[in-house]
C-alpha positions as CSV (number, residue, x, y, z in Angstrom):
1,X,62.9,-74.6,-105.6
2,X,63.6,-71.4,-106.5
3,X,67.2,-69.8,-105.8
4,X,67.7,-67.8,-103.1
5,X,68.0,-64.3,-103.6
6,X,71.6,-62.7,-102.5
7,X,70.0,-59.4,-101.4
8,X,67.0,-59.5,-98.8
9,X,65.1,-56.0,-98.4
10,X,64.7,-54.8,-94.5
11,X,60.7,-54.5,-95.2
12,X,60.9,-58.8,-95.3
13,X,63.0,-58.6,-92.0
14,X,59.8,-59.3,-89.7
15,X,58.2,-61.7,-91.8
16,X,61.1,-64.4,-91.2
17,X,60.5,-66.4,-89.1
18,X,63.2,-66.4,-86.6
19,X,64.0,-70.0,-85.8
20,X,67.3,-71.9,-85.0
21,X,68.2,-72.0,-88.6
22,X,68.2,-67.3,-88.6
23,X,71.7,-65.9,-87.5
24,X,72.4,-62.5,-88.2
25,X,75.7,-60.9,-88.5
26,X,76.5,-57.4,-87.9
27,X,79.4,-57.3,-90.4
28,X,79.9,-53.6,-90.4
29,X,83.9,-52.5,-90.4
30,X,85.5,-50.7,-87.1
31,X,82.2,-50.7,-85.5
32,X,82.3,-52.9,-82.7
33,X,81.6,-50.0,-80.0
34,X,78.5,-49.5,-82.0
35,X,77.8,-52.9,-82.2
36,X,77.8,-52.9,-78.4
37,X,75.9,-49.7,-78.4
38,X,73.1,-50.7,-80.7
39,X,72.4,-54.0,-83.0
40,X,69.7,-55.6,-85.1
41,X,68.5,-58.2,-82.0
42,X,70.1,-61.5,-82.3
43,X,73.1,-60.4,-84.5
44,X,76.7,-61.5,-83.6
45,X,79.7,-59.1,-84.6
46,X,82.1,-60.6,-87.2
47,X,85.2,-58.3,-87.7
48,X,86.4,-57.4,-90.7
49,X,90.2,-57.5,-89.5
50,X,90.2,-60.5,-87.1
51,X,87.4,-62.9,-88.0
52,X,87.3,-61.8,-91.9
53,X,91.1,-61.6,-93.1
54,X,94.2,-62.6,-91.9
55,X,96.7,-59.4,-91.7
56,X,100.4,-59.9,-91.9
57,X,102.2,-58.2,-94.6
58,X,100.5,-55.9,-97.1
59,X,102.6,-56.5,-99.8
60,X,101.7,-60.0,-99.7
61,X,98.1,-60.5,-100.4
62,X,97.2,-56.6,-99.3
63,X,95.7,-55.0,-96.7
64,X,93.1,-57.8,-96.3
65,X,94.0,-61.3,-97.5
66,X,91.7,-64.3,-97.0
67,X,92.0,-66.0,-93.8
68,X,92.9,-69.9,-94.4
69,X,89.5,-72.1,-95.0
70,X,90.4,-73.6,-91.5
71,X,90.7,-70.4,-90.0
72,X,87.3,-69.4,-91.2
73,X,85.9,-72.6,-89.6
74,X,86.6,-71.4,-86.7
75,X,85.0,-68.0,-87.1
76,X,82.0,-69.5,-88.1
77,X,82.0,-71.6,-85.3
78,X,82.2,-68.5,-83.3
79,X,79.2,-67.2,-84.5
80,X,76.9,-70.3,-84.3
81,X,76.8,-70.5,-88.0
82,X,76.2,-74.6,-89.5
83,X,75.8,-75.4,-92.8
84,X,71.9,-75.5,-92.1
85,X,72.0,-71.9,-90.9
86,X,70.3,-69.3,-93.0
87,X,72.9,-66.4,-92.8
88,X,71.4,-62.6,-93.2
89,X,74.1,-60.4,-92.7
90,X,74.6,-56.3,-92.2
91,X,77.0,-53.6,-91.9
92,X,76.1,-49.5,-91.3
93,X,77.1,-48.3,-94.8
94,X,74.4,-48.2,-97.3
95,X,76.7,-49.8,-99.4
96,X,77.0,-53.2,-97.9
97,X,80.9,-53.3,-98.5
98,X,82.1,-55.0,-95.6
99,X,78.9,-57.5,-95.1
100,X,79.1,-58.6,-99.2
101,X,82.6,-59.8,-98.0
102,X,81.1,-62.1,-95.3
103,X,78.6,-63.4,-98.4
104,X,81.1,-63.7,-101.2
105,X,83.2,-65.7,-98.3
106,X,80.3,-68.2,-97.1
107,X,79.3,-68.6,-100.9
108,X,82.9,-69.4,-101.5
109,X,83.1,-72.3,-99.2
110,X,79.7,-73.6,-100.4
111,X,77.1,-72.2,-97.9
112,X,73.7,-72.5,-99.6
113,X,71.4,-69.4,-97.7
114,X,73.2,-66.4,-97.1
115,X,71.5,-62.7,-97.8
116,X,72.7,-59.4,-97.5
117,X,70.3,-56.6,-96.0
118,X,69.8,-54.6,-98.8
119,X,70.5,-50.7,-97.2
120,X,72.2,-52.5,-93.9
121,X,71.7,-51.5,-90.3
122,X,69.8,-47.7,-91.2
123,X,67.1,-49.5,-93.3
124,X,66.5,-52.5,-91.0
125,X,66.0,-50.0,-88.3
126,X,63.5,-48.0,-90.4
127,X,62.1,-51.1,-91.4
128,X,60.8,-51.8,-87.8
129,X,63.1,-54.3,-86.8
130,X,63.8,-54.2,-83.0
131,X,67.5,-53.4,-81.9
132,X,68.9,-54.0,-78.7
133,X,72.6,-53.6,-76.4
134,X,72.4,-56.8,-74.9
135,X,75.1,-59.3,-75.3
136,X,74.1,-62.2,-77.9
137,X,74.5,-66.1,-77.6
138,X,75.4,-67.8,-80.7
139,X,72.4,-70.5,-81.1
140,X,75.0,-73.4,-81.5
141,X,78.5,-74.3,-81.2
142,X,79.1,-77.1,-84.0
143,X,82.4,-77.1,-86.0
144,X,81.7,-76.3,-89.5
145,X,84.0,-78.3,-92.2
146,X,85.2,-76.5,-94.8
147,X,86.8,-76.6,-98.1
148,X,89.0,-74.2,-100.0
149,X,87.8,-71.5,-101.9
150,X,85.5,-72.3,-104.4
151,X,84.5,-69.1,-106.0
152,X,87.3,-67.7,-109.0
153,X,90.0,-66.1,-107.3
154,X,92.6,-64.6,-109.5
155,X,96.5,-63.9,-107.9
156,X,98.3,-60.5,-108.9
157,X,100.7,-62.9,-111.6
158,X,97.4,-63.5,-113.3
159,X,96.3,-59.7,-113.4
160,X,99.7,-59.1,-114.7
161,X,99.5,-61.4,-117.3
162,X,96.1,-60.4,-118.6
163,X,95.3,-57.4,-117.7
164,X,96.1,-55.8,-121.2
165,X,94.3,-58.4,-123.3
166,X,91.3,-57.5,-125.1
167,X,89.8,-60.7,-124.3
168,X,90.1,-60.1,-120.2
169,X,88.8,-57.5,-118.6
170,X,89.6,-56.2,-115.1
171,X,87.4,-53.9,-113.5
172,X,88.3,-51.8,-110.5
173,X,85.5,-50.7,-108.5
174,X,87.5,-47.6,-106.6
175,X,85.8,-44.6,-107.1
176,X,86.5,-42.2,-109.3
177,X,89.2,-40.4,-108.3
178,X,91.0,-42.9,-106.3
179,X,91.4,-44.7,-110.3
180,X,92.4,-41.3,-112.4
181,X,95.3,-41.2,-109.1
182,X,93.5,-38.1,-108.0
183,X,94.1,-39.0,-104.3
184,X,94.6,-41.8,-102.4
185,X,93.7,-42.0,-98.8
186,X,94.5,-45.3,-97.4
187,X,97.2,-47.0,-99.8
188,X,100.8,-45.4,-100.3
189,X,100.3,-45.1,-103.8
190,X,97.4,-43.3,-106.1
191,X,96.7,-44.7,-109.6
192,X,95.2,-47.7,-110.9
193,X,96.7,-51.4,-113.0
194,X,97.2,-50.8,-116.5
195,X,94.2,-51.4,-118.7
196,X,91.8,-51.9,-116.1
197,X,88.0,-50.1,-116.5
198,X,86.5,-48.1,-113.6
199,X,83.1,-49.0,-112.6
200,X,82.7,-47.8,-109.0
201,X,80.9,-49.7,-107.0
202,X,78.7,-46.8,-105.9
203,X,76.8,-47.2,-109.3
204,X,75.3,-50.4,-107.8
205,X,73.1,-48.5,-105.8
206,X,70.3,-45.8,-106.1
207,X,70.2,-42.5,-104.7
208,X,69.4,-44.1,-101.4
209,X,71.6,-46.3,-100.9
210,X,69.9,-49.1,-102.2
211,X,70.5,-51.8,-104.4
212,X,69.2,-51.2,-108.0
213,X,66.3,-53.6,-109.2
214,X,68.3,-56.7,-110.6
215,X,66.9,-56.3,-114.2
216,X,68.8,-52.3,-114.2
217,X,72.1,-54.1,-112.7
218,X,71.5,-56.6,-115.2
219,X,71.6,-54.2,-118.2
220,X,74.2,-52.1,-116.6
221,X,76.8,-55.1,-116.9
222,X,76.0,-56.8,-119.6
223,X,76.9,-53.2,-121.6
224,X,80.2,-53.3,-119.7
225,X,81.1,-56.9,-119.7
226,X,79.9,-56.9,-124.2
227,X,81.4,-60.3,-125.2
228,X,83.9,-60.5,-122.4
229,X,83.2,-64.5,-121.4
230,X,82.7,-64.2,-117.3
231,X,85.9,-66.5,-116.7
232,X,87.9,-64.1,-118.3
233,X,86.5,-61.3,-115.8
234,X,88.6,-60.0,-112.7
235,X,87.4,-58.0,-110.1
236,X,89.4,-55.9,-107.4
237,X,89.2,-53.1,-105.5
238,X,91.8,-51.1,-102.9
239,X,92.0,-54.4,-100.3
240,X,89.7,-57.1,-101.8
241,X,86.6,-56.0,-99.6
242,X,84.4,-53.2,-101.9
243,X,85.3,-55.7,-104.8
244,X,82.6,-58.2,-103.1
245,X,80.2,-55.3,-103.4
246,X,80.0,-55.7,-107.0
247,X,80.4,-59.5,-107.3
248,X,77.1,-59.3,-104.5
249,X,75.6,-56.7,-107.6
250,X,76.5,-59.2,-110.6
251,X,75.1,-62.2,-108.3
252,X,71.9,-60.0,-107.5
253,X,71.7,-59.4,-111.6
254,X,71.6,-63.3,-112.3
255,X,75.0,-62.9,-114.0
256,X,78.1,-64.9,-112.9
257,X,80.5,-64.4,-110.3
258,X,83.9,-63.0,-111.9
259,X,87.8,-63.8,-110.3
260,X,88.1,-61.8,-107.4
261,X,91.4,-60.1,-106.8
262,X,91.7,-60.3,-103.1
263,X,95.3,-58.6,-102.5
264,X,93.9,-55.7,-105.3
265,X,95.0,-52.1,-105.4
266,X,97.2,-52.3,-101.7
267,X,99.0,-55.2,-102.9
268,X,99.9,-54.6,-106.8
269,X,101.0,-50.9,-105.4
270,X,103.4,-52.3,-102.9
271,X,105.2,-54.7,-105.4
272,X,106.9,-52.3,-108.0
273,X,104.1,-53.5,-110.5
274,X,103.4,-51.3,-113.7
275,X,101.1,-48.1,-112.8
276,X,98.9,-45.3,-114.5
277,X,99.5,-42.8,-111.4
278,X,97.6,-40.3,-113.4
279,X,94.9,-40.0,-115.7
C-alpha cells in the first residue's frame, strides 16, 4: 500500500467517497462566522485558539502552545474524529497555515489518513464541491486515546543551544520582512534568533496559491537543508502555526519532518533571549 499523500487536490474532492470513515474540518483561523455563513458540506469547525492550542501565558510556550495530548482527545472527540477516520482538513487562506497545524497535530499523535486541501476552502469551491449553512453532526462520538507527541519537537533551551552551530540549522518561515525586523505586526518585538535562515513559507506555493509539485519542493529543500542531517533541523515560525506549513511542504516532498519550535518567534522575543532586531 502506497502512502498516503499529505496534500489532496480539490479536483479529487468528489471522487471520495463520502462514507463514515470522511470527516472534514474547516480549520480556517478567526473564521467561525464564516464557517456558519458558508462551509464545504459535512465539515466541523476546529478553532485554532480553543480546540488547537492551549493559551495562557505567551512568554511560556508563545502565543499558541500545544494543548495537552488529553486535551486534544477531547477535541477530536468533538469532531467525531476515531482513529479509523480519514481526516481532510481546510482553512480559507491559500496557504493552508492554520489547517497544516490540525495535520502536523493528528500525525503527531499517530493518526494514519489525514490530508490537507491543497488551495483550502476557494479551490474546493471552484472545484465543484457543494457548500452549505447548515449546522453539521459529528458522525460519531468515541473517545480517541492518545499518546504524547510523537513528531520532533524542539524547546526554546534547545534553539538556544544550537542555533549557531554549523551542524543545526533553524529555519524561520516569517516572511521577509518580519525576519530582517522590518516590521512586526503581531509580536512586541521585530527581528529574528541568531543564526537562523529565512525561508518563508510563501515559497511553498505557486502563484496561485498552490502547493508546488513535490519533486520542485523536493529540490528546493534539499538545496537549503545541503548536508544538514534532518534531526538536527528546527522549524518555527511567529506562534508555532505557519511553521506546520512548511513541515506539511517537506512531508509533501518525501523528505522528513524536522523539530518544530512550537513557542517560536512570540515566545524567544518575550524571554530576554539574544536578537538580530535588524538586518
Amino acid at each position: 500500500m502506497s502512502k498516503l499523500s499529505p496534500i489532496i487536490k480539490p479536483e479529487d474532492l468528489n471522487w471520495l467517497n463520502l462514507d463514515d470513515e470522511i470527516v472534514i474540518i474547516d480549520a480556517s483561523a478567526g473564521a467561525k462566522a464564516r464557517y456558519h455563513e458558508q462551509h464545504l458540506a459535512g465539515a466541523l469547525f476546529a478553532d485554532v485558539n480553543e480546540d488547537l492550542a492551549n493559551i495562557a501565558d505567551y512568554a511560556i510556550g508563545g502565543r499558541h502552545p500545544l494543548p495537552q495530548p488529553e486535551q486534544f482527545a477531547l477535541v477530536l472527540q468533538k469532531l467525531g474524529i476515531t482513529k479509523h477516520s480519514h481526516v481532510i482538513i481546510y482553512d480559507d487562506k491559500n496557504g493552508g497555515n492554520a489547517a497544516a497545524r490540525l495535520w502536523w497535530m493528528l500525525k503527531a499523535i499517530g493518526h494514519k489518513k489525514v490530508q490537507v486541501i491543497d488551495g483550502g476552502f476557494q479551490a474546493a469551491v471552484k472545484a465543484g464541491f457543494p457548500t452549505t449553512n447548515k449546522s453539521e453532526t459529528p458522525k460519531s462520538v468515541e473517545q480517541y486515546e492518545t499518546q504524547d507527541w510523537n513528531l520532533p519537537l524542539a524547546d526554546m533551551d534547545e534553539v538556544e543551544n544550537v542555533a549557531k552551530k554549523d551542524d543545526y540549522l533553524v529555519i524561520d518561515v516569517r516572511d521577509a520582512n518580519r525576519f530582517a525586523g522590518l516590521v512586526e505586526p503581531i509580536d512586541t518585538i521585530a527581528g529574528h534568533i541568531p543564526g537562523a535562515i529565512n525561508i518563508p513559507f510563501t515559497e511553498n506555493l505557486d502563484v496561485n496559491g498552490r502547493f508546488l509539485a513535490p519533486e520542485l519542493l523536493n529540490t528546493q529543500y534539499a538545496k537549503a537543508l545541503e548536508h544538514i542531517k534532518p534531526a538536527n533541523i528546527i522549524v518555527h515560525c511567529g506562534s508555532g502555526i505557519t511553521a506546520c506549513h512548511t513541515l506539511l511542504a517537506m512531508d509533501y516532498a518525501g523528505l522528513p519532518i524536522p523539530k518544530l519550535y512550537v513557542g517560536s518567534w512570540s515566545e524567544w522575543s518575550r524571554n530576554d533571549k539574544e536578537m538580530v532586531l535588524k538586518s
